[in-house]
N, C-alpha and C positions, 0 to 999 in steps of 0.2 A: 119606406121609412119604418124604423119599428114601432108598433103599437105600444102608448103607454097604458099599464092596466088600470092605474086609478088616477082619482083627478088628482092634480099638482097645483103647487101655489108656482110658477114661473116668472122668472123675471132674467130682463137684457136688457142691455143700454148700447146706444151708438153715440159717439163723438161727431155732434154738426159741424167737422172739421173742412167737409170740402162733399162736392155732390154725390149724388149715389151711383154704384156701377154694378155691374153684373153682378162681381164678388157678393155684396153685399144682398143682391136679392137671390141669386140660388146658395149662397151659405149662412144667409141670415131669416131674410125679409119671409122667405116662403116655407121656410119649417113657422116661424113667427103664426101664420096665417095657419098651418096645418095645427097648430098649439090649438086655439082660441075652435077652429070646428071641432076639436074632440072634446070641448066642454071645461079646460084647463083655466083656474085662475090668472092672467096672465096680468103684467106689469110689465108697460116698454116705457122705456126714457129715454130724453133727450139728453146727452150726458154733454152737458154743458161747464160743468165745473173741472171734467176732466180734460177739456179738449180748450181752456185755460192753458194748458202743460206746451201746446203750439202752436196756439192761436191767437194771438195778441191783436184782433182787430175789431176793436169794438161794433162797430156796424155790421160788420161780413158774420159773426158772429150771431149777432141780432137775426140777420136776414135769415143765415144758414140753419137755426134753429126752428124758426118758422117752415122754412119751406124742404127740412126732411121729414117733417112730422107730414107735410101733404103729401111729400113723395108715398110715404109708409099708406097715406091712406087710399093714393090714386091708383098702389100698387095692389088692391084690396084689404088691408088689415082695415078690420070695421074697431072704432073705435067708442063703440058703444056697447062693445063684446068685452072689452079689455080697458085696461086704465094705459092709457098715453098721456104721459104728463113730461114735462121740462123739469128734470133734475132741482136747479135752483128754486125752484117752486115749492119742494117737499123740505125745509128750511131743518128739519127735524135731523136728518142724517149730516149736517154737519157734527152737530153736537154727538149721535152715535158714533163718525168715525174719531172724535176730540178724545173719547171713552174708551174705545177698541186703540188706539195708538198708547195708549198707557200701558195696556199690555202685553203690547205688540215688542218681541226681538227685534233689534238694528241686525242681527245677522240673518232673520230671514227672509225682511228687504234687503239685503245684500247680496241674497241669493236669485234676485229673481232676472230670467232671464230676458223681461219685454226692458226693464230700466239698463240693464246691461247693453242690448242690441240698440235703443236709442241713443243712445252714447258713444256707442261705436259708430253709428249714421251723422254722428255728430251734433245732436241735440244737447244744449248745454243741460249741466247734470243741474238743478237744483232742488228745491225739496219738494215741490210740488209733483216733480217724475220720481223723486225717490220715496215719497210714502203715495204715491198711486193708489196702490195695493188696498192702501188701508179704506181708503176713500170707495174703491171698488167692494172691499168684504160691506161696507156700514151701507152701502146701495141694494146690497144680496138679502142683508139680515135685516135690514129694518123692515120690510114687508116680511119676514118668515118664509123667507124661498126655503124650495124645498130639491127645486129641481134649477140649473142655471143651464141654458143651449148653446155649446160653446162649440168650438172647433176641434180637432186634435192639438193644435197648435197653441191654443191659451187652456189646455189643462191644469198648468200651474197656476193660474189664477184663481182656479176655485181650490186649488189642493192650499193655497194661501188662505185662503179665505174660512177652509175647514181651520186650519190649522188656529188662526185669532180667532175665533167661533171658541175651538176650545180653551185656549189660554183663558177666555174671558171666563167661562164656564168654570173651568175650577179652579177660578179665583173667588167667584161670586155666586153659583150655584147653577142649575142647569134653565137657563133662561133665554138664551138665541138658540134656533133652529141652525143644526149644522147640516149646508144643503150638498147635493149632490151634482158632480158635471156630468148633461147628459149630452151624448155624441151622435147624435142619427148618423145610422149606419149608410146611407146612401149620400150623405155631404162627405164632400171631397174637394180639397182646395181647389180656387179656380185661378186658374192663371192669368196671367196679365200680357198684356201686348211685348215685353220683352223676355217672357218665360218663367220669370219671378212670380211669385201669389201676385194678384192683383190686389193694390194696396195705392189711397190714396198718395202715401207716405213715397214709395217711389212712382208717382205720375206715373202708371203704367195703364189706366182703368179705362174701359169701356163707359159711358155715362147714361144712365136710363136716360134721360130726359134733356141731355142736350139736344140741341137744332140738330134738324137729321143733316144736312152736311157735316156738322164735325164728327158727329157717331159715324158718318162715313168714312169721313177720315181719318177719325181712333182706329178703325174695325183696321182700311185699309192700311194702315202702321204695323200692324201684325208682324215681328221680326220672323223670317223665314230661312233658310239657305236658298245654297246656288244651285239646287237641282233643276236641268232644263224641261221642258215642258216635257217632254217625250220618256225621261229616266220613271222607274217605278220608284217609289218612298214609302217608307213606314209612318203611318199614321201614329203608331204609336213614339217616335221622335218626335213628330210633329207639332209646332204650337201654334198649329191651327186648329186641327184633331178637336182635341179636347172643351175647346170652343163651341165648336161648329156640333160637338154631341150634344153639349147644353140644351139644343131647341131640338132633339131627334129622338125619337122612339128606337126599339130596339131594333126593326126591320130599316131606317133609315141610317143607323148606326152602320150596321151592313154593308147596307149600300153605297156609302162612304168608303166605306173602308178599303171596302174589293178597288173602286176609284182611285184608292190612291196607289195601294201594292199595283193596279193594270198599267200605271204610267198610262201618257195623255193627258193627265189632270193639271190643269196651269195652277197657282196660284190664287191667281185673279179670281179665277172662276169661284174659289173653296172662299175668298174674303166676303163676292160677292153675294155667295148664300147664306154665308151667316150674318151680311149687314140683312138680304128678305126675310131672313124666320126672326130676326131682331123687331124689324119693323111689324111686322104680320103679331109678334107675342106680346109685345110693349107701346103698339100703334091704340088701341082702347085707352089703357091706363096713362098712356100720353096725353090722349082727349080728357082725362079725367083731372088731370092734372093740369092742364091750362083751365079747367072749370073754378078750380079752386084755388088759382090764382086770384080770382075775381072774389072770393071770400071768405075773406082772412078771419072775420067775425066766428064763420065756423070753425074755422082750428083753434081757437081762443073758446071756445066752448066748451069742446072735447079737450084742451087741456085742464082747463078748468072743473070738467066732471073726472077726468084721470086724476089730478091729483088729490083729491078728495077721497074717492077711493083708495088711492095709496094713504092718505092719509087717515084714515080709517082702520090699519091692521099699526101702521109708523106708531099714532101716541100711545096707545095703549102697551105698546114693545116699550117705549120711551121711559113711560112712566114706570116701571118692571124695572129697568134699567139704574134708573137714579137710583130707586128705591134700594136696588141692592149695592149700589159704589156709596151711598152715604149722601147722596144732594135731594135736596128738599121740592115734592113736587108742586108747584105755586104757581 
């Protein structure tokens, strides 16, 4: 991963839209974790107001909020190192993004390509997916990020977010922090059991923390071809591959590999190593997460100290803000 040179103010938000899976801890959760040891201001949320846009189930909602913030912490993110707070909680970035949508063009939410690809998936179009965007920049700027950890894949989300960053800016004077996307160079999308990214969005996900039967039976769903046991295979085709490297240094990467071009390697055999280095890497963090099961009091604590810190860099932006659109700070 590359080293960043100085400290950042960072922030990321996850949709408690459905459990956590692979994807999200080697594309998310563990640069998260790599953030907060190098000393970086960090800010993670529960993006509850966006995950509204496809989730209309008041309870599951409730639940799933609760219990990805203990996934985050079972998975090691210390949350006494970083502010972890529930989106709905920092009450403030409504009103920022209420501010940033005045100045916000209809053409470059129309540009954007996450509202377009939901709508082709079929998700009805309304306003809540079509000003996203906006809702996403006033999550960025209301702590003064500086740096945002994204993927290659949602770069236009921060190149949005520069972009109403400066609309506001020279309308009003130079007062949000225009932040930057950063990309660690060793995240690389992960695929999903049908070859697509892994994405709750198409049920395709590995699950940390399901009952190890069904993580046996997500791993063992893995779509494959008809190559017979004896045929040699490219690893590189393969969407097992890429998996199964997830939990492998560079000498078992190898070892792998040669396995698969020698032929002899069944299938079977390549699912059922990567359901053992699954269990053996996420078997801890699994015990730590039925612990905290037991006490929901302490995820209520640390959200409670996360939003406060966010809300600690949030009014003071707030206040700056009014000040320069003309509304009265009371």
């Amino acid at each position: 991963m590359t080293n960043t040179p100085q400290k950042m103010i960072i922030v990321s938000g996850i949709q408690p839209s459905g459990n956590l899976h692979l994807g999200n801890y080697f594309g998310a959760v563990q640069q998260f974790i790599q953030f907060i040891e190098q000393g970086h201001d960090c800010y993670y949320f529960l993006a509850n107001y966006h995950a509204l846009t496809s989730l209309r189930d008041p309870e599951r909602l409730l639940r799933l909020t609760r219990s990805t913030a203990a996934d985050y912490i079972a998975l090691g993110l210390d949350p006494t190192r970083c502010a972890l707070y529930v989106q709905s909680d920092l009450r403030e970035v409504c009103e920022l993004q209420w501010i940033l949508t005045t100045v916000t063009p209809m053409g470059l939410l129309e540009r954007c390509h996450a509202y377009k690809d939901k709508v082709q998936q079929g998700i009805p179009s309304d306003h809540g997916l079509f000003a996203y965007p906006v809702l996403q920049a006033a999550d960025i700027l209301i702590v003064s990020a500086n740096r945002v950890p994204v993927g290659q894949d949602q770069k236009q989300h921060i190149e949005v977010t520069r972009d109403i960053a400066g609309y506001f800016n020279n309308t009003y004077g130079e007062i949000l922090t225009i932040p930057e996307e950063f990309i660690p160079d060793s995240v690389a999308t992960i695929p999903g059991r049908d070859g697509r990214k892994m994405s709750k969005s198409y049920n395709n996900t590995i699950e940390l923390f399901a009952p190890e039967q069904e993580v046996r039976q997500q791993i063992f769903s893995i779509v494959t071809d008809s190559a017979s046991v004896a045929e040699p295979k490219d690893p590189d085709k393969s969407m097992l591959f890429p998996i199964l490297k997830l939990f492998c240094d560079s000498a078992k990467q190898a070892y792998w590999a040669d396995r698969f071009r020698s032929g002899g390697l069944s299938y079977r055999e390549v699912k059922q190593a990567i359901f053992d280095s699954f269990m053996e890497r996420f078997g801890p963090a699994r015990a730590r997460r039925a612990e905290l099961e037991k006490q929901p009091e302490y995820v209520d604590e640390m959200f409670a100290r996360g939003v406060k810190k966010a809300r600690d860099l949030a009014l003071p932006l707030l206040h700056r803000v009014r000040e320069a659109v003309g509304i009265p700070n009371r």
